[in-house]
C-alpha positions in Angstrom: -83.6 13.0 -51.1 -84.2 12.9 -47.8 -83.5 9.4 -47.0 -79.6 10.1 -48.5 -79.2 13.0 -46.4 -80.0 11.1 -43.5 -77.7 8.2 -44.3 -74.8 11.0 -45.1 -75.6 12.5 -41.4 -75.0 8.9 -40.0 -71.9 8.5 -41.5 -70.6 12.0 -40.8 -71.4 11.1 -36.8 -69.9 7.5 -37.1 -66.8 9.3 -38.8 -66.7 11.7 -36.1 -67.2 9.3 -33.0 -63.9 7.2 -35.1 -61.9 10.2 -34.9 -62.6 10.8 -31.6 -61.0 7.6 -30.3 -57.7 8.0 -32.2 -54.4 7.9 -30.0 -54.1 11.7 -31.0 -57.3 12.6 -28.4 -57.5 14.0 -25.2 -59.8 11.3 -23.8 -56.4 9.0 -24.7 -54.2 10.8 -22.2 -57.0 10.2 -19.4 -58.7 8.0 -17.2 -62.6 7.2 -16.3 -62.6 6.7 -12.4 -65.3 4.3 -10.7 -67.5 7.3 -11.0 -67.6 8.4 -13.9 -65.2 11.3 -13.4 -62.2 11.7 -15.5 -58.6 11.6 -14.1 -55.6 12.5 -15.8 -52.9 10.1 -16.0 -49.8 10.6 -14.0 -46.6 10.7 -16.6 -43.5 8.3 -15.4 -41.0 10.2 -13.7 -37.1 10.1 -14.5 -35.4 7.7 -12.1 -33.0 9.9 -9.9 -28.7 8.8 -9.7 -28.5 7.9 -6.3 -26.2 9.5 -4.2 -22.8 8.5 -4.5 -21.4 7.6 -1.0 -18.4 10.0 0.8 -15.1 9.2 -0.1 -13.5 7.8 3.0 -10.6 10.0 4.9 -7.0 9.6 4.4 -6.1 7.2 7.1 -4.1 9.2 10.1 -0.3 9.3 9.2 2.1 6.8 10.8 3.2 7.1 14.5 6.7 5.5 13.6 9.6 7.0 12.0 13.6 5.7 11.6 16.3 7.6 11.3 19.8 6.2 10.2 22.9 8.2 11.1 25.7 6.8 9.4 28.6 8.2 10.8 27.6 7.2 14.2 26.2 4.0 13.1 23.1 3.9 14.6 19.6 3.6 13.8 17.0 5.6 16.4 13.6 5.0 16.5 10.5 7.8 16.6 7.2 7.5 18.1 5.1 10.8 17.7 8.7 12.5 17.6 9.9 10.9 21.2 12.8 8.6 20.6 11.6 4.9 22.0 14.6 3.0 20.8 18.6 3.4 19.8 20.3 0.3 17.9 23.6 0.2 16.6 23.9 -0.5 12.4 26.9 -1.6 9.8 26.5 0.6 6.8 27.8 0.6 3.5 32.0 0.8 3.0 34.0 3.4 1.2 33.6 1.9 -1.7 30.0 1.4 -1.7 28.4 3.8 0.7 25.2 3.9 2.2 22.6 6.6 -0.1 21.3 9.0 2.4 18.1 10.5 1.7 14.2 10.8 3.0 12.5 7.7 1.5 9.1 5.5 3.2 9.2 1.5 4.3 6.6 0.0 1.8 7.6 -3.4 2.5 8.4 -5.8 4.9 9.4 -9.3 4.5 10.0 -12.2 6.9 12.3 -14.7 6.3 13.5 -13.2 2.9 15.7 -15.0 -0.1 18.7 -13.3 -1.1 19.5 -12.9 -4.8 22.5 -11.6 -6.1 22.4 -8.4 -7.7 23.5 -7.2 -11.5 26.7 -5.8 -10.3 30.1 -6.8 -10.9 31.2 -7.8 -7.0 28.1 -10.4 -6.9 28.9 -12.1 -10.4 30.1 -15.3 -8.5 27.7 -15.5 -5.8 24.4 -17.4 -6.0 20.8 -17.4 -4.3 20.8 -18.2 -0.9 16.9 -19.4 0.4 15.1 -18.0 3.5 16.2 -19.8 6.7 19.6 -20.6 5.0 22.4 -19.5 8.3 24.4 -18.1 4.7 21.6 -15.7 4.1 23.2 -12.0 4.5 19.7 -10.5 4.7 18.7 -12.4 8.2 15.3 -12.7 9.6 13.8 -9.7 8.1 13.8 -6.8 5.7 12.4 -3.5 5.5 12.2 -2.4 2.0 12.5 1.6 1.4 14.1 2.1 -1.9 14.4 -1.2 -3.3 16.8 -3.0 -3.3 18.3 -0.8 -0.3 16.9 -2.0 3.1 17.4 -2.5 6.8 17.4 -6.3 7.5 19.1 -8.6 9.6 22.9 -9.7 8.8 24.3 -13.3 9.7 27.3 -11.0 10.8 26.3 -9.6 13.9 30.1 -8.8 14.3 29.8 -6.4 11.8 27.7 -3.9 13.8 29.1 -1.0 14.8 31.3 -0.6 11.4 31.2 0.4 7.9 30.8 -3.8 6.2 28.2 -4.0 3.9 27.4 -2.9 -0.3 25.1 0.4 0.8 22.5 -1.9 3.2 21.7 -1.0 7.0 22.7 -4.4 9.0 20.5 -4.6 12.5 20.7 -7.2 14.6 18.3 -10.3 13.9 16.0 -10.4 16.7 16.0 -6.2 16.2 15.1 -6.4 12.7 11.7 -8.6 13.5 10.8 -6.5 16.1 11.1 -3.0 13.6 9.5 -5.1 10.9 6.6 -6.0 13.7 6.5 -2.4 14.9 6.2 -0.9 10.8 3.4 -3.5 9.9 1.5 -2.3 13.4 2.1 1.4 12.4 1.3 1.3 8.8 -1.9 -0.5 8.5 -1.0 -4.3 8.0 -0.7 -5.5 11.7 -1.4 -9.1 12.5 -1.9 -11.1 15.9 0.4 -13.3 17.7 0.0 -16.1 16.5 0.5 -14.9 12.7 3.9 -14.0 13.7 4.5 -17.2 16.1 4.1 -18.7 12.4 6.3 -16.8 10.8 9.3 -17.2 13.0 8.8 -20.8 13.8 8.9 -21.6 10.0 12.0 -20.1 9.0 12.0 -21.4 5.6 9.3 -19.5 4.2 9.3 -16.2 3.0 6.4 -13.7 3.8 6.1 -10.5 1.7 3.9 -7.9 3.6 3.1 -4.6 1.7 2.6 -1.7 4.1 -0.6 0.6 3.1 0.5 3.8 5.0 4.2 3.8 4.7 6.6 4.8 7.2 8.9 7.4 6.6 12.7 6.6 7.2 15.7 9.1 6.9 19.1 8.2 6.5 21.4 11.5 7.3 25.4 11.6 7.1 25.9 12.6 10.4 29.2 14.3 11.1 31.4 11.7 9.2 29.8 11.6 5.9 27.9 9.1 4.1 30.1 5.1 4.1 33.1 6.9 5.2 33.8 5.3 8.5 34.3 8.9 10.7 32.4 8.8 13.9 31.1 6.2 15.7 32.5 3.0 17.0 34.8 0.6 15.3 36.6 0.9 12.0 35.7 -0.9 8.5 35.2 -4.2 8.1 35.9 -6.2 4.9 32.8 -6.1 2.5 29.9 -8.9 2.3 27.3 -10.1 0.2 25.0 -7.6 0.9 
């Protein structure tokens, strides 16, 4: 009797050392150091977001500004509200006046390609390339409210008058310098020699987008919008542009 109540002891203690090594234990969730001493396990902590950078600023608005009066036929330029610069413009006829309005140059392209637009009085014409002396958008355009622009004419003549199909005409060598002058104001300047490149190669067409546009207003003045009052010189028979 004695010897099976020692044997059912012995298995009672190996049962309860088994259970005492079972994942469900204390002893599980801790360590035995060197010493003998028993150190708790550190639990894994939750990786933190990290921090999401500042957005950047607005970039400062542009320095530039153009104004367009049509009845005078001119086309003044703004720097921090001083006038810098006065050219003279041919605007839109009678018939097709200039749109006045508030609007922003998003675009400027060198050396642009002309092609005729959906309307009835351009149903004949045909595609005239960059660098073509034909081409009735010149040297370069300044795109505000596409298709309307300010570019350069192969009519210099026309200046001064009411000539063209609702377009601002400069002069050539004025419309590479206001296209220059919008790039540099607007976020997309270039060097020199980018633009030694671009005029010297006349045939190819450079489309710039501007990141900061520049605003441009185009006001009747005293004669109205296309109707010739005001200013110098009379109208002129409508072109291609």
């Amino acid at each position: 009797m004695r010897a099976r109540m020692g044997i059912r002891a012995a298995l009672a203690a190996a049962a309860l050392a088994l259970g005492g090594c079972g994942g469900d234990g204390e002893a599980d969730r801790n360590q035995v150091d060197a010493g003998g001493t028993t150190v708790a396990q550190q639990q894994p902590q939750a990786a933190q977001p990290a921090p999401q950078p500042a957005p950047a600023p607005p970039p400062p608005p542009p320095d530039l500004r153009l104004e367009v009066n049509v009845a005078e036929r001119k086309l003044y330029v703004y720097r921090n509200d001083e006038r810098i610069a006065t050219h003279p413009v041919a605007v839109g006829t009678k018939e097709w006046p200039t749109r006045t309005g508030e609007w922003r140059i998003g675009q400027v392209v060198f050396n642009p390609r002309w092609t005729p637009p959906q309307e009835e009085w351009a149903r004949d014409e045909e595609v005239v390339e960059p660098g073509d002396p034909d081409n009735p958008l010149g040297r370069a355009q300044l795109v505000y409210d596409a298709p309307r622009s300010i570019h350069g004419t192969n009519e210099p003549e026309s200046l001064g008058t009411a000539a063209s199909h609702g377009s601002i005409r400069v002069a050539n060598d004025v419309a590479v310098r206001l296209a220059r002058m919008v790039m540099e104001s607007g976020g997309a300047g270039k060097d020199d020699a980018w633009f030694q490149k671009v005029r010297e190669n006349r045939k190819e067409r450079v489309e710039v987008a501007i990141p900061n546009p520049v605003p441009i207003r185009v006001v009747s003045g005293s004669g109205g919008a296309g109707e010739g009052g005001g200013g110098s010189g009379g109208e002129k028979p409508k072109s291609r542009e």
